[in-house]
N, C-alpha and C positions, 0 to 999 in steps of 0.2 A: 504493500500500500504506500502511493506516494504523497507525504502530505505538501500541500500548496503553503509552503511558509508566506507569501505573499499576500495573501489571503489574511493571515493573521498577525500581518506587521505591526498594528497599533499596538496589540495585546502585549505581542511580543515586547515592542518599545516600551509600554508601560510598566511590563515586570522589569525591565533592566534599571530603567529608572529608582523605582520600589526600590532592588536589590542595593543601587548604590548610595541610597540616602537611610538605609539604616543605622551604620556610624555613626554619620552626624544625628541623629534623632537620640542616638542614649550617648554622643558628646555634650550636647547642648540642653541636656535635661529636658527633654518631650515627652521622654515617659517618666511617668511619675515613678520615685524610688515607694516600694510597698516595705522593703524590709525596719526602717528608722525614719521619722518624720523631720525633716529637714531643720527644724524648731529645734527638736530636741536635738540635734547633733551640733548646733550652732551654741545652746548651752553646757555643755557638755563640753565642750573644746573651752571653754572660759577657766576653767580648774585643773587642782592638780590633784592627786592621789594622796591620802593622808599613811604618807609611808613612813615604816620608824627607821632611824637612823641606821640600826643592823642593815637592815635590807639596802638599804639606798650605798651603803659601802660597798655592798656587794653589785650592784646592778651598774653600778657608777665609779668604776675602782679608777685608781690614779692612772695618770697620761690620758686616759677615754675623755672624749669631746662631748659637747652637750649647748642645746643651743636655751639659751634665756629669755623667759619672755616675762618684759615687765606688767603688773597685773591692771596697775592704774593706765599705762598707756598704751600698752600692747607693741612696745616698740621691742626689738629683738637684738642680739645679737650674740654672738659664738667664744666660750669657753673653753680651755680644759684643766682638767684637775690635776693640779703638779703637790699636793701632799692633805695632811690634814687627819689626824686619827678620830678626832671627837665630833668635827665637823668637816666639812669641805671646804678645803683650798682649791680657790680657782683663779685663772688670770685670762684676761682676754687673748684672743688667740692674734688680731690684726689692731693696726692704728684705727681703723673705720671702727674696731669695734668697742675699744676704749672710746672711741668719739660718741657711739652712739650712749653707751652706759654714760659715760659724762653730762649728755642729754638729758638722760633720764632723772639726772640728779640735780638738773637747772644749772649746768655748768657750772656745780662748785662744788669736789668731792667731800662726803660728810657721811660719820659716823651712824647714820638715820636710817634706820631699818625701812625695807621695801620688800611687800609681798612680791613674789617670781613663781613662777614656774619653771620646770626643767626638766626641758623635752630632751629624749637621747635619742640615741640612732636606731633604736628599734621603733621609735614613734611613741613612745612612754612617756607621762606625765605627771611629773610630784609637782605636791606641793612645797615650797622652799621659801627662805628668807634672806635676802642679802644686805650685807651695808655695802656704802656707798666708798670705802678709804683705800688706798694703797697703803698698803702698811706689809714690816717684812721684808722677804728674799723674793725676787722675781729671775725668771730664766729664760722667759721668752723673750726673742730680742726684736728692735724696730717695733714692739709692741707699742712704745707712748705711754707704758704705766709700769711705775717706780714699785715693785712689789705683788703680792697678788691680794685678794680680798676674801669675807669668808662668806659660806652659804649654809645656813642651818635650814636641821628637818625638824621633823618627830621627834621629842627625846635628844636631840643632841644636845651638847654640851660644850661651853667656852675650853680651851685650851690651857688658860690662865688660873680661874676659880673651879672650873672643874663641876659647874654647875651648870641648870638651866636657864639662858636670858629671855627673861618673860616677854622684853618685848618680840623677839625673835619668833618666838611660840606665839604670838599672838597675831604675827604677818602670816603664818603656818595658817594658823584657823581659817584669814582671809581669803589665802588661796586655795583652800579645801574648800571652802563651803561649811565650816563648818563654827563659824565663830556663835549664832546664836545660841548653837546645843550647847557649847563651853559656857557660854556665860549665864544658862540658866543652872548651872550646879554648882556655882560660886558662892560663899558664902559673904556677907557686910565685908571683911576684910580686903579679901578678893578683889571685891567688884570696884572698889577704892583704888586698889592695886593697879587694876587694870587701865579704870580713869584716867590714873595719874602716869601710867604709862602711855596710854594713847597720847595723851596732851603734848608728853614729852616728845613723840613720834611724829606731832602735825598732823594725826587718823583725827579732825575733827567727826568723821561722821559716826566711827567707834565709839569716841568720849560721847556724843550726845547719846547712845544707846543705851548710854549708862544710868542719864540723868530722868531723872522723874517731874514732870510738868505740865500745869492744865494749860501753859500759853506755851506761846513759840519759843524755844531756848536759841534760834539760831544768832539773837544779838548776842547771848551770855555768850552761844562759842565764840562768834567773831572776837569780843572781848579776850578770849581765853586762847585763842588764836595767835596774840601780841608776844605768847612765852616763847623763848628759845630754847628753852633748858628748864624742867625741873623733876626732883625727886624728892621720895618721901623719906625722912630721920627716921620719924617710928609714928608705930601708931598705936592707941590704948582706946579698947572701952569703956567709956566713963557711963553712960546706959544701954539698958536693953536693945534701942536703936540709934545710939549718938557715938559715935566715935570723934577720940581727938586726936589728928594729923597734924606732926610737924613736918615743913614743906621745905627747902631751898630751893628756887627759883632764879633765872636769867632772864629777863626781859631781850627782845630783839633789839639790835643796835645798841645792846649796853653789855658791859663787863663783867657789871659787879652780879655779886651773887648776894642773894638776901632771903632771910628767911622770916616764914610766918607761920603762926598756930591756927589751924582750925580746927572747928567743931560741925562735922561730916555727920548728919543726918541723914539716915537710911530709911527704906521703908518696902516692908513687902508685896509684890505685886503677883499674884498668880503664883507661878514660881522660881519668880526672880528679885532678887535686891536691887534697890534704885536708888540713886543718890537725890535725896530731897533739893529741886536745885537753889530755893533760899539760900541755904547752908552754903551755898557756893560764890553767894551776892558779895560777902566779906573779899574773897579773894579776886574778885573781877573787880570791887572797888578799889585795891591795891594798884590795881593795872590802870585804872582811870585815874 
């Protein structure tokens, strides 16, 4: 039987047609993806993995590369880890990439904790905390940075004291997703703690989580915003929901250091502690 392909030219042209636009049609997203909702994959890529410090030594051992993604800007750039037993030592790998992290720190390197991510070459994601200093022995050369920087997890610990830095653990939580479930098993002490650690860190949006108020706190933050530097001396229960906090504080554009006593009012909400934000009028009058 002989078939008249002439006869069925259009059809023909039609399937070839078909044939050679299927590509592009699952290139350019015409079929809808059924397996993950596009939503959810765009959240999802925003965090990192709440891994504890054992593991990430292991997944992430020295000389291995890894690329940084900062969590406020999303701006990136490429590391690798030249030492560090407690936490991760990392150095930028190129001058671009010290330029970019310099970026990310407003062009002036500093001591100030910033939530990250870090992505490895298998496409894994923790969550992590970087400061912002060269400080140190550095090895990589025509890098543009005098030393290298550190990067905490889960659990890890300074070099130095041999302890946990809260604020460290607290960029951790950001980048996990996971700071409100932390801050509802916090006790009055705690939640002071972490305050006065946001504050010192510039997370004005952490600090207001903190505070408890039927109006808008966001003049109190902006006021509270004006600190460069502060930590607490100590703190005492003087009642069942009043704490007394000694503060030393740096105001921005100034040197000195000065210190004040408050009387931090707490108060239970559901099942979180809040800082009453009265109790916090004294110390933004200081500022004013």
């Amino acid at each position: 039987m002989i078939i008249n392909l002439y006869k069925y030219r259009y059809i023909i042209a039609l399937a070839i047609i078909l044939l050679a636009a299927i590509p592009l049609i699952y290139k350019y997203g015409m079929v809808p993806e059924k397996q993950i909702p596009r939503k959810e994959i765009k959240e999802k890529s925003l965090y990192g993995e709440f891994l504890k410090w054992d593991e990430v030594n292991r997944v992430f051992p020295k000389y291995s590369r890894a690329k940084i993604i900062d969590f406020d800007t999303h701006l990136t750039f490429n590391v690798q880890r030249r030492g560090g037993t407690y936490h991760a030592d990392v150095q930028p790998l190129t001058a671009d990439d010290t330029a970019i992290m310099k970026k990310i720190y407003n062009g002036k390197w500093s001591w100030k904790r910033k939530a990250v991510i870090i992505q490895l070459d298998s496409g894994k994601k923790i969550a992590a905390s970087m400061n912002g200093m060269p400080h140190g022995q550095g090895a990589i050369e025509n890098n543009n940075f005098n030393g290298h920087f550190c990067i905490h997890f889960q659990d890890s610990i300074t070099h130095g004291s041999r302890k946990l830095d809260l604020a460290h653990q607290i960029m951790i939580w950001k980048s996990a997703n996971i700071l409100d479930q932390k801050l509802q098993g916090m006790d009055q002490q705690q939640v002071i703690e972490v305050f006065v650690t946001a504050l010192d860190q510039g997370e004005m949006h952490i600090a207001g989580k903190m505070i408890d108020s039927g109006k808008d706190v966001r003049p109190l933050l902006k006021v509270l915003s004006t600190i460069e530097y502060i930590r607490i001396g100590s703190i005492e229960k003087v009642k069942e929901n009043s704490l007394s906090v000694e503060l030393y504080l740096v105001f921005k554009n100034s040197k000195k250091e000065i210190s004040r006593n408050l009387l931090v009012t707490t108060r239970r909400i559901k099942s979180c502690w809040k800082i009453d934000a009265r109790s916090l009028e004294p110390l933004a009058d200081t500022i004013r």
